[in-house]
C-alpha positions as CSV (number, residue, x, y, z in Angstrom):
1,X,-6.0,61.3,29.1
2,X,-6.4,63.0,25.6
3,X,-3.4,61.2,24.3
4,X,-4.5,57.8,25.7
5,X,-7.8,58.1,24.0
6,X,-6.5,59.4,20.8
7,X,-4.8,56.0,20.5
8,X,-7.6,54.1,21.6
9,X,-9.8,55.6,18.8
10,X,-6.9,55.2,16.3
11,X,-6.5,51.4,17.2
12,X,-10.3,51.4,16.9
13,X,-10.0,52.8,13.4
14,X,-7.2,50.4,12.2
15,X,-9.4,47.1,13.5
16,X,-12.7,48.7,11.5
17,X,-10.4,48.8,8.0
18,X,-8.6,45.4,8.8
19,X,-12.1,43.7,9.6
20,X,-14.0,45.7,6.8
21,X,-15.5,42.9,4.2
22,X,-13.5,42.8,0.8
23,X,-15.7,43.4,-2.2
24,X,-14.0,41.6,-5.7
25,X,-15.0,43.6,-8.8
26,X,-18.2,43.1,-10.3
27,X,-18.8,41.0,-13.3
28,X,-18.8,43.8,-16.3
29,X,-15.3,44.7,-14.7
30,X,-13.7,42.2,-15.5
31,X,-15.6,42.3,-18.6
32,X,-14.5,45.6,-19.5
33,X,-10.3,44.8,-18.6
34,X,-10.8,41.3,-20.7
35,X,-12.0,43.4,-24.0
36,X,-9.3,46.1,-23.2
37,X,-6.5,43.2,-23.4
38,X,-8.4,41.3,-26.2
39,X,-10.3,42.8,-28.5
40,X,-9.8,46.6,-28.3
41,X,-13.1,47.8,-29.6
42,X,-13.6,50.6,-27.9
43,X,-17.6,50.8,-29.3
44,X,-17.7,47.9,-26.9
45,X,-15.9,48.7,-24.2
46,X,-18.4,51.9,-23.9
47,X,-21.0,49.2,-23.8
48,X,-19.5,47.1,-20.7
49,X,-18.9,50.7,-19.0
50,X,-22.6,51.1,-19.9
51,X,-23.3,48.2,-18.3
52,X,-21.5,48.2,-15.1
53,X,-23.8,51.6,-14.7
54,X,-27.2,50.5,-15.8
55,X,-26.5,50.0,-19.3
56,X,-29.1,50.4,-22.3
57,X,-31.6,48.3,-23.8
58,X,-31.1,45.5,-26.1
59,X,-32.1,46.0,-29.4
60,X,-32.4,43.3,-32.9
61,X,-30.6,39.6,-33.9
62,X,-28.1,38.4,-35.2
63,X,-27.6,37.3,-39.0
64,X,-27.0,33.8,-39.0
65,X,-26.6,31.6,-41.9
66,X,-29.0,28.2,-41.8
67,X,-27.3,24.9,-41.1
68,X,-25.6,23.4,-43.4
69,X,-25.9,26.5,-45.9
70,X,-22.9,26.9,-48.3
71,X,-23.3,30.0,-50.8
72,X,-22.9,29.1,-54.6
73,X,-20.3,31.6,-54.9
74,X,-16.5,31.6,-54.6
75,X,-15.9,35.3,-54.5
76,X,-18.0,38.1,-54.1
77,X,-17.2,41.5,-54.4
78,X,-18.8,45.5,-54.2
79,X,-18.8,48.7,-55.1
80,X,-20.3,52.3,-54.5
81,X,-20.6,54.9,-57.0
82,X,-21.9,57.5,-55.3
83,X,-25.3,56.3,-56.4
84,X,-25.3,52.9,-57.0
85,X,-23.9,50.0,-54.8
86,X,-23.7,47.1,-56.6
87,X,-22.5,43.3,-55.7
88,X,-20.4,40.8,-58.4
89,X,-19.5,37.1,-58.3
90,X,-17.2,37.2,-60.1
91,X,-17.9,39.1,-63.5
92,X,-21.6,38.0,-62.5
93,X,-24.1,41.1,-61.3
94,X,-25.8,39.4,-58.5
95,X,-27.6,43.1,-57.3
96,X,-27.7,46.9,-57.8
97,X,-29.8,49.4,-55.8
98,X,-29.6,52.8,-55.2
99,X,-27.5,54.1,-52.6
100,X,-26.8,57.0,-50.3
101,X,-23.9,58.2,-48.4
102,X,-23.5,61.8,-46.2
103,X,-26.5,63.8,-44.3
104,X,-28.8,65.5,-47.2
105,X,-28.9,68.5,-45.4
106,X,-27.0,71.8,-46.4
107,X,-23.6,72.2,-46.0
108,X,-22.9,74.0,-42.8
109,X,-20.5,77.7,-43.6
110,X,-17.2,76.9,-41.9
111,X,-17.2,73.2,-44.1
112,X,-18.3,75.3,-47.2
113,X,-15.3,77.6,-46.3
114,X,-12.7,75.1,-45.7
115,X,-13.8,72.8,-48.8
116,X,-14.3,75.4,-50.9
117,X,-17.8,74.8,-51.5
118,X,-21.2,76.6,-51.0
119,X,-24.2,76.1,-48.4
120,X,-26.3,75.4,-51.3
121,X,-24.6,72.1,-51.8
122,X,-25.8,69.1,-49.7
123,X,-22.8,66.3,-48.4
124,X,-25.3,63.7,-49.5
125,X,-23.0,62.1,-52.1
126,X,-20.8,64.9,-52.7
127,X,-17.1,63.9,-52.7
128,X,-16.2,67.3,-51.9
129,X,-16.8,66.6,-48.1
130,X,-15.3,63.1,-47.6
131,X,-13.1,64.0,-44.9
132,X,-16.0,66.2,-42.7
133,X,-16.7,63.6,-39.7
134,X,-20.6,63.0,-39.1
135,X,-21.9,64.9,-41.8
136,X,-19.8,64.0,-45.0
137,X,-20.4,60.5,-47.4
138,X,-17.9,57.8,-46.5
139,X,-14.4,58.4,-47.9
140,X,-13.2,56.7,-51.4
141,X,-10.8,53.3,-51.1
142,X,-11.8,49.9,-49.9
143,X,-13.5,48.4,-47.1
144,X,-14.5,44.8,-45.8
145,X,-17.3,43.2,-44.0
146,X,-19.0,39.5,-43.3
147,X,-22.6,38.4,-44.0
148,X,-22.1,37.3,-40.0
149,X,-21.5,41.1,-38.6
150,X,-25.0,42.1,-39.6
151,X,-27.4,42.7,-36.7
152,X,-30.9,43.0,-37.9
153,X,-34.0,44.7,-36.8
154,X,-37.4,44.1,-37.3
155,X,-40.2,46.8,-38.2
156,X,-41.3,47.5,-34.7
157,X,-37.3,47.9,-33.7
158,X,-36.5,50.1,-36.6
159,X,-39.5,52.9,-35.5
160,X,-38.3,52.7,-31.7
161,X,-34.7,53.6,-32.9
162,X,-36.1,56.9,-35.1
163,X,-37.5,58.2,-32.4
164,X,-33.7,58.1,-30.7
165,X,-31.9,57.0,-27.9
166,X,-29.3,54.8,-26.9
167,X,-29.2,51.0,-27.4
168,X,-27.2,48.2,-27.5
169,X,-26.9,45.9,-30.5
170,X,-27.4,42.0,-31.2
171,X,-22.9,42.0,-30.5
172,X,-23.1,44.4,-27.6
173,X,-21.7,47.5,-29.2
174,X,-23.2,50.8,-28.4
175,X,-25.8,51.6,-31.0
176,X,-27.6,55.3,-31.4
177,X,-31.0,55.9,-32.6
178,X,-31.6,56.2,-36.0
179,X,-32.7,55.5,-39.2
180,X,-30.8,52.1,-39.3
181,X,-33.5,50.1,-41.0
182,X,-33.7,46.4,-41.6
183,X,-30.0,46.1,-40.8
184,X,-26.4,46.9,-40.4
185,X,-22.7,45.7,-40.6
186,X,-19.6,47.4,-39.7
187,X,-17.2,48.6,-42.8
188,X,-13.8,47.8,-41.6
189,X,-11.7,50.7,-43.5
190,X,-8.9,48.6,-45.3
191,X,-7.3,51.5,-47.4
192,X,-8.6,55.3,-47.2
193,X,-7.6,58.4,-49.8
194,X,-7.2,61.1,-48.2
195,X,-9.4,64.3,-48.5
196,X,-8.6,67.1,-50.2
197,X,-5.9,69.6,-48.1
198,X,-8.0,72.0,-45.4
199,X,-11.2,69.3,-45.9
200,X,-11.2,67.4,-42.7
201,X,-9.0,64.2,-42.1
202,X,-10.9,61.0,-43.3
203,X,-8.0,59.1,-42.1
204,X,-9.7,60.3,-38.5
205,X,-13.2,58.8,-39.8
206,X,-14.4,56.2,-38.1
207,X,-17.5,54.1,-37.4
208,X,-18.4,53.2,-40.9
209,X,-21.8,51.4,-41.6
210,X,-23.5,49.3,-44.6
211,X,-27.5,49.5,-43.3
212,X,-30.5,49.8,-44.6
213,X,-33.1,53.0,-44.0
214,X,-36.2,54.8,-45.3
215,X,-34.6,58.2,-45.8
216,X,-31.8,58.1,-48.6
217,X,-28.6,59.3,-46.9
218,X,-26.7,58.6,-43.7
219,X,-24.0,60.2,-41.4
220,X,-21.3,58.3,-43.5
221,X,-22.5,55.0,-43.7
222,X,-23.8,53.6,-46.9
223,X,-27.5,53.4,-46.8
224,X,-28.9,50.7,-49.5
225,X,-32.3,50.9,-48.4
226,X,-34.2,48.3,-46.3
227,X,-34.6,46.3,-49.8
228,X,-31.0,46.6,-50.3
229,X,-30.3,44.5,-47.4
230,X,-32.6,41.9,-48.0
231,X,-31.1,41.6,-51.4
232,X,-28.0,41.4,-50.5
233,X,-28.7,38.9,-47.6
234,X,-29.9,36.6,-50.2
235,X,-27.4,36.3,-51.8
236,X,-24.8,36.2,-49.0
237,X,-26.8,33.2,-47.2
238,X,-24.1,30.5,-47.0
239,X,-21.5,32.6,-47.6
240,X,-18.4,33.0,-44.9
241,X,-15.6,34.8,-46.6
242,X,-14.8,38.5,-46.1
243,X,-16.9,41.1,-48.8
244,X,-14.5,43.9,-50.0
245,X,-16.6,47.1,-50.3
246,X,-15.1,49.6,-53.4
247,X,-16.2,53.3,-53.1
248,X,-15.0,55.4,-55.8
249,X,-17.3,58.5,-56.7
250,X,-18.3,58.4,-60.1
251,X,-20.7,61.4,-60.5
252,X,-21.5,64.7,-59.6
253,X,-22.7,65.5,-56.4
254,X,-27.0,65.4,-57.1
255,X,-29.3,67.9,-56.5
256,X,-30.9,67.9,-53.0
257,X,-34.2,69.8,-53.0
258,X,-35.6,71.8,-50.2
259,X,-38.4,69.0,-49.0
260,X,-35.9,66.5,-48.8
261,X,-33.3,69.1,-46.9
262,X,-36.4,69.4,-44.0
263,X,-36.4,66.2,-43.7
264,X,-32.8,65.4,-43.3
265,X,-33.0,68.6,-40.8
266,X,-35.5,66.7,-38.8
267,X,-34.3,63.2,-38.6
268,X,-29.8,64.7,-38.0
269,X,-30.6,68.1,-36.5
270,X,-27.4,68.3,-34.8
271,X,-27.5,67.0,-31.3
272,X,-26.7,63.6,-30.0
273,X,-29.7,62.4,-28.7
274,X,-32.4,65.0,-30.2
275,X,-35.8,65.9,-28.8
276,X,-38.5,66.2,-30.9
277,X,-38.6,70.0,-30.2
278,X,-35.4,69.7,-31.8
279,X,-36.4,68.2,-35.0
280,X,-38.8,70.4,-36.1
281,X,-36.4,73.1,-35.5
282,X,-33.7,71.1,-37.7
283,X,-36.6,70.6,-40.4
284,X,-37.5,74.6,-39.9
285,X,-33.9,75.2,-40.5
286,X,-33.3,73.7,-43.1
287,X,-37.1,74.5,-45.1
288,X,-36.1,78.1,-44.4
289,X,-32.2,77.9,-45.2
290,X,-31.4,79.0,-41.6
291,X,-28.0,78.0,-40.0
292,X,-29.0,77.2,-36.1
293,X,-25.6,77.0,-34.0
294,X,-26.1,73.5,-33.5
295,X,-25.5,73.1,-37.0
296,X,-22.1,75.6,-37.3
297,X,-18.9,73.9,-37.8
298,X,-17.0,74.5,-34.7
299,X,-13.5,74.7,-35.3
């Protein structure tokens, strides 16, 4: 009797999997095994993921060039100083505005160690720290972009990604909160030096910005300023060809002053998605030259 019954609820079993309905995968799925194949951008792929869990809020436009538009330029170039970016047509100046690269906050011990620096320096263009992820400016050699890859945001947008969070942009890549500003394109390394021996990697750098912002400096992006962007917008309408981006450092790294160090504390205190608890605390830090753990190099 057991054994007859064991068999029957086995047979049971088998019919309940056999008849069970099949479910195809969802949509962002096949979404995410397309881009895998295709485009391998993995900023993307964490998007579709996102999305096939819930995803996170759409945020700004695209750049798009009016119909018909065709720039008066046949080349145009650009460069970064380490205080300057500036853009050429040729041997034309078409724009210069101040720019910023690398967190203006003060340089954490173990990077001050390794670089052989001081914590009283800031990374906010200082050379010296090129190859610390997160917090150093954007390494010397060449990168591109296109007027096309700029997503752009307006005021209400920009104040919604200070305050942090997760978002995605106007081409479905993951996008942080921040001080983005009016706009941003992707820097598509092209050649990278190296960093000096012990200083980080910068050949391990990655996600490289051009954008605009209210607070001079940047997690190793260039930051030309909200009035940067629509400067260089201007002069980019119409045109479809690829921008090579120069970065050489040309000066010493400046002086960053202790008001400006609080609030570079406040708006990159450390964490990925900071409260506002965790601002102040950043902006204490750095007022007071404290050194929180959040802010310790972790080797």
């Amino acid at each position: 009797m057991r054994d007859r019954e064991r068999m029957r609820r086995r047979h049971e079993d088998g019919e309940r999997v056999r008849d069970a309905p099949h479910h195809p995968r969802s949509g962002p799925v096949h979404a995410l095994l397309r881009l895998q194949n295709t485009a391998g951008n993995q900023a993307t792929v964490a998007h579709v993921q996102r999305q096939s869990r819930g995803g996170a809020p759409r945020i700004g436009h695209r750049f798009e060039h009016p119909a018909g538009a065709r720039g008066p330029h046949r080349s145009i170039t650009a460069e970064f100083d380490g205080q300057v970016f500036r853009a050429h047509a040729g041997g034309t100046l078409l724009m210069q505005v101040g720019a910023a690269s690398g967190r203006p906050v003060s340089v954490r011990s173990g990077d001050a160690r390794s670089c052989h620096g001081a914590t009283s320096e800031s990374y906010k263009n200082n050379p010296r720290y090129v190859g610390i992820p997160d917090f150093g400016p954007i390494p010397e050699g060449t990168f591109r972009f296109r007027a096309a890859e700029f997503g752009l945001f307006d005021p209400a947008e920009q104040v919604r990604m200070i305050g942090g969070g997760s978002f995605t942009d106007p081409f479905g890549a993951a996008l942080h909160g921040g001080d983005w500003g009016a706009g941003r394109a992707p820097l598509h390394p092209v050649h990278v030096v190296p960093a000096s021996r012990g200083c980080g990697n910068t050949g391990r750098r990655s996600g490289f910005y051009l954008h605009g912002g209210s607070l001079s400096g940047s997690s190793g992006c260039i930051d030309v300023g909200n009035d940067g962007i629509t400067q260089l917008l201007r002069h980019l309408t119409g045109y479809t060809h690829d921008i090579t981006v120069t970065v050489h450092y040309a000066h010493p790294a400046p002086e960053v002053g202790r008001l400006e160090r609080a609030v570079g504390g406040a708006t990159y205190p450390g964490q990925r998605d900071p409260s506002w608890t965790d601002r102040v605390r950043g902006a204490w830090d750095q007022l007071w030259g404290n050194e929180s753990p959040d802010q310790q190099r972790r080797r």
